[in-house]
C-alpha positions in Angstrom: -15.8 99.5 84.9 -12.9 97.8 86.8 -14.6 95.4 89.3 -12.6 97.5 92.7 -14.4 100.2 92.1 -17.4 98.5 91.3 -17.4 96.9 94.7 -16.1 100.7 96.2 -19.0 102.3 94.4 -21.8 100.1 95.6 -20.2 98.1 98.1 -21.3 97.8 102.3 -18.2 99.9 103.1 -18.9 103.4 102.0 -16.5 106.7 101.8 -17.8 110.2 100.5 -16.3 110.1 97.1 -18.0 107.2 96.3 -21.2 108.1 97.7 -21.0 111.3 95.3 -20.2 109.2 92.2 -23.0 106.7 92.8 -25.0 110.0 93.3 -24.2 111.4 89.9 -25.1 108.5 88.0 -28.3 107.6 89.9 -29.0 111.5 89.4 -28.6 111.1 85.6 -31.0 107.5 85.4 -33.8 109.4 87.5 -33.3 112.4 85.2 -34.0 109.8 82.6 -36.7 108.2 83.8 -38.8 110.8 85.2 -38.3 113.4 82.0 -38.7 110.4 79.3 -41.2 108.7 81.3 -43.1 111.6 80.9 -43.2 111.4 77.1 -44.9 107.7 78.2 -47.0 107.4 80.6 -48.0 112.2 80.5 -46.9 112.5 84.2 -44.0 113.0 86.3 -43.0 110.3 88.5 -40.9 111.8 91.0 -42.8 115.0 91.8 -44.3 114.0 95.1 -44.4 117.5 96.2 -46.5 117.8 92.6 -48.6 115.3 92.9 -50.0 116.2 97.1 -50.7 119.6 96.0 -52.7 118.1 92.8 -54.6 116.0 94.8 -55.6 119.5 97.1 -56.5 121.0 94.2 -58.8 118.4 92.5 -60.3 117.3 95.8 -61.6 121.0 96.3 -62.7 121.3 92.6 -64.2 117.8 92.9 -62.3 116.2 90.7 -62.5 113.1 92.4 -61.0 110.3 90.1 -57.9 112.8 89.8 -57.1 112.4 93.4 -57.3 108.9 93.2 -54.9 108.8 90.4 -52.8 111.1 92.7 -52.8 108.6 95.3 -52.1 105.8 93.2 -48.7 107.5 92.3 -48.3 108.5 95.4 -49.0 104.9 97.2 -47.0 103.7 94.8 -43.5 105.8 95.8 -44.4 104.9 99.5 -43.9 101.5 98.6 -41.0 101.7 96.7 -39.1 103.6 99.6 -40.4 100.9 102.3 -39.0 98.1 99.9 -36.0 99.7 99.5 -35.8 100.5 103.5 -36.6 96.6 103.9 -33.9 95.5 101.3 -31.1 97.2 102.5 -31.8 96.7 106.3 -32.3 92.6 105.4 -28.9 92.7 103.8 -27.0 94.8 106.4 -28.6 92.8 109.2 -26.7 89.6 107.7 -23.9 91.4 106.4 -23.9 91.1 103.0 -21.7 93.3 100.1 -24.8 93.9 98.6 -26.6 95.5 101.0 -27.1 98.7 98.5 -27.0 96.7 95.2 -29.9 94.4 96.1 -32.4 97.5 95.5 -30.9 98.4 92.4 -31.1 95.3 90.9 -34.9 95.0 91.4 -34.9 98.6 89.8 -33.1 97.6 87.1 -35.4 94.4 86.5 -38.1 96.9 87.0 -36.9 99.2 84.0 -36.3 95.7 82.0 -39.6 94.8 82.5 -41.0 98.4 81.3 -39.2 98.3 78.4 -40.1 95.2 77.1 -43.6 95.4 78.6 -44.6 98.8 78.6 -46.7 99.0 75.5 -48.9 96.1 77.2 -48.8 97.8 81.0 -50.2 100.6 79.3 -53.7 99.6 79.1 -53.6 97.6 82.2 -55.2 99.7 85.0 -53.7 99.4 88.4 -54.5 101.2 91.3 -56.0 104.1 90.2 -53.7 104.4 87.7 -52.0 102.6 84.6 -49.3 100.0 86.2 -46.9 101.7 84.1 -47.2 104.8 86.1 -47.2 102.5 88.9 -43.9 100.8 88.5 -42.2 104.2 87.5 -43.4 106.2 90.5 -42.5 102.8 92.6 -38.8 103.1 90.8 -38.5 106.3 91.9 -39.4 105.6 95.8 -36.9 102.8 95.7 -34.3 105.4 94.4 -34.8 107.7 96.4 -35.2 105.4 99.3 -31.3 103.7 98.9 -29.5 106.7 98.2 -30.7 108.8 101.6 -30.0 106.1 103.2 -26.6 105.1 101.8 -25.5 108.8 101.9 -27.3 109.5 105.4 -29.6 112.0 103.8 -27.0 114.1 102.1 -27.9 113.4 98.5 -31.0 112.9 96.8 -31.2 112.0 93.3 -34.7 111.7 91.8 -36.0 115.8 92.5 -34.4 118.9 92.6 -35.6 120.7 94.4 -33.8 119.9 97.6 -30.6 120.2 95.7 -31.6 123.6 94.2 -32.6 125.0 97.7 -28.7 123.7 98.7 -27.1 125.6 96.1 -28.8 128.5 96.9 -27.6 128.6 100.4 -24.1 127.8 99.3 -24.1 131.0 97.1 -25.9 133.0 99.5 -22.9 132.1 101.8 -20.5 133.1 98.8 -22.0 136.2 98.6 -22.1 137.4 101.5 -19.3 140.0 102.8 -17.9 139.9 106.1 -17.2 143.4 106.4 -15.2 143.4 109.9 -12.6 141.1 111.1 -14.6 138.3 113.1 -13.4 135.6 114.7 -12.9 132.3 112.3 -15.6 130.1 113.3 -18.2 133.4 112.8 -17.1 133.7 109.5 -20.1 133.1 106.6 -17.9 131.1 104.2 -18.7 129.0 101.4 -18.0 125.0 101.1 -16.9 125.1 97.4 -16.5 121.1 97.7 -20.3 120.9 98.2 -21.4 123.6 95.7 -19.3 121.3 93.6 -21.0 118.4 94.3 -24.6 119.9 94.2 -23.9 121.9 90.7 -22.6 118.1 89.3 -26.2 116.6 90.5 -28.5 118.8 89.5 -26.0 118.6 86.2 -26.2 115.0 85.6 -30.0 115.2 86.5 -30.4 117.8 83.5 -28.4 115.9 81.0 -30.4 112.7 82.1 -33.6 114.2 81.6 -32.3 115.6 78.1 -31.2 112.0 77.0 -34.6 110.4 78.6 -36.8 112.6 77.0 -34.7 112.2 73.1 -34.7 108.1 73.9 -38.2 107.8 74.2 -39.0 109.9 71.6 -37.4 108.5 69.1 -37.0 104.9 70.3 -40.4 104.7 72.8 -40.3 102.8 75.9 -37.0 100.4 75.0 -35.3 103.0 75.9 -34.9 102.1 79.7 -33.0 99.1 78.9 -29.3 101.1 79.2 -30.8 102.5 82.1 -31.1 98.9 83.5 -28.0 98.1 82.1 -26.2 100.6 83.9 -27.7 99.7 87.0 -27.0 96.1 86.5 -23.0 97.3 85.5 -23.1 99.1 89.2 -24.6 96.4 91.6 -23.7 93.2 90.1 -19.9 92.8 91.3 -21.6 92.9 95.4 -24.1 90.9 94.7 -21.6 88.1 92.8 -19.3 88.3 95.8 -22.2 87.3 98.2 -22.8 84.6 95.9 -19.1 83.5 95.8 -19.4 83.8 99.7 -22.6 81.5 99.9 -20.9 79.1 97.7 -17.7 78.9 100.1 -19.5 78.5 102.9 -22.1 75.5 101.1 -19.0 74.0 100.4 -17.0 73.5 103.9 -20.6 72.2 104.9 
């Protein structure tokens, strides 16, 4: 990846195109992680909406330790979206280029160490749940956390479901007929650019899952490392040029 558009990608300054790219490929690592992780650790990580309405149901049927569970996953993606909120607001407070690649650094140490670790987390009980589910559902808060707010809440990347309801309104707009002449800024017309953008997410999110769920399958819980690889391959050119910076300005000390 040349290093300009790493720095454009996941750099302070931000332009729409690159918050779409970054989109795509975060889309396709939390595809990844929540349809593979699933093969691990028998639960979706990024299914908040999932996991509240579980925790109604078991509560009523009395299924008490399942709601704790619940909220363990659930505490667990609060966090990771209030680190992430702390991270990036640190980093833009002094400035820094990596203001958004700070939090994907931690995730991809995070995927590194359930990769290499996973096998042993697996059997060490956390808060109400295994800390494997733990650090996944964290992930996913932390994800989902950096990209709303690098993107000002137009893209999500770890659930669907808002990008789903999108596309629908973006063909129901495409749809519809405007039967009489009507003044332009009346007319029901469709933004083909975003329909784009959503049909590429939800895309990417697919093909993620599909090559999440085959990598753990067949190769088990190393197969976040590329996932962390990929992350690192994004945020590292920032976060070097912060470095570089804090070197400079040791050295005229």
């Amino acid at each position: 990846m040349p290093i300009h558009y790493a720095r454009r990608l996941v750099g302070r300054k931000r332009t729409p195109d690159a918050n779409r790219h970054l989109g795509f490929v975060l889309a396709f690592v939390a595809g990844a992680i929540n349809a593979g992780g699933f093969l691990a650790v028998q639960q979706y990580t990024s299914h908040m909406t999932g996991i509240v309405s579980s925790m109604a149901d078991n509560l009523v049927l009395g299924a008490y330790e399942l709601v704790l569970n619940g909220a363990g996953g659930l505490l667990s993606f609060l966090l990771g979206a209030i680190c992430s909120a702390i991270m990036v607001n640190y980093s833009r407070r002094r400035r820094r280029h990596a203001e958004f690649a700070m939090p994907l650094l931690l995730e991809a140490f995070l995927l590194l160490c359930f990769g290499l670790l996973g096998s042993r987390l697996a059997d060490v009980e956390g808060l109400f749940v295994p800390v494997t589910v733990m650090l996944l559902c964290f992930i996913m808060g932390l994800q989902n956390a950096l990209i709303t707010k690098l993107s000002k809440a137009e893209i999500r990347t770890t659930h669907i479901t808002g990008i789903v309801t999108d596309i629908g309104i973006e063909l129901g707009k495409l749809l519809y007929w405007n039967r009489s002449p009507v003044p332009e800024k009346l007319r029901v017309a469709v933004n083909k650019a975003r329909l784009l953008v959503l049909a590429v997410l939800a895309l990417s999110f697919f093909c993620g899952g599909v090559s999440g769920a085959f990598g753990f399958k067949y190769l088990g819980y190393i197969a976040t490392l590329p996932l962390a690889l990929v992350l690192v391959t994004l945020a590292i050119v920032p976060a070097l040029d912060d470095l570089v910076l804090m070197w400079r300005r040791w050295r005229r000390r």
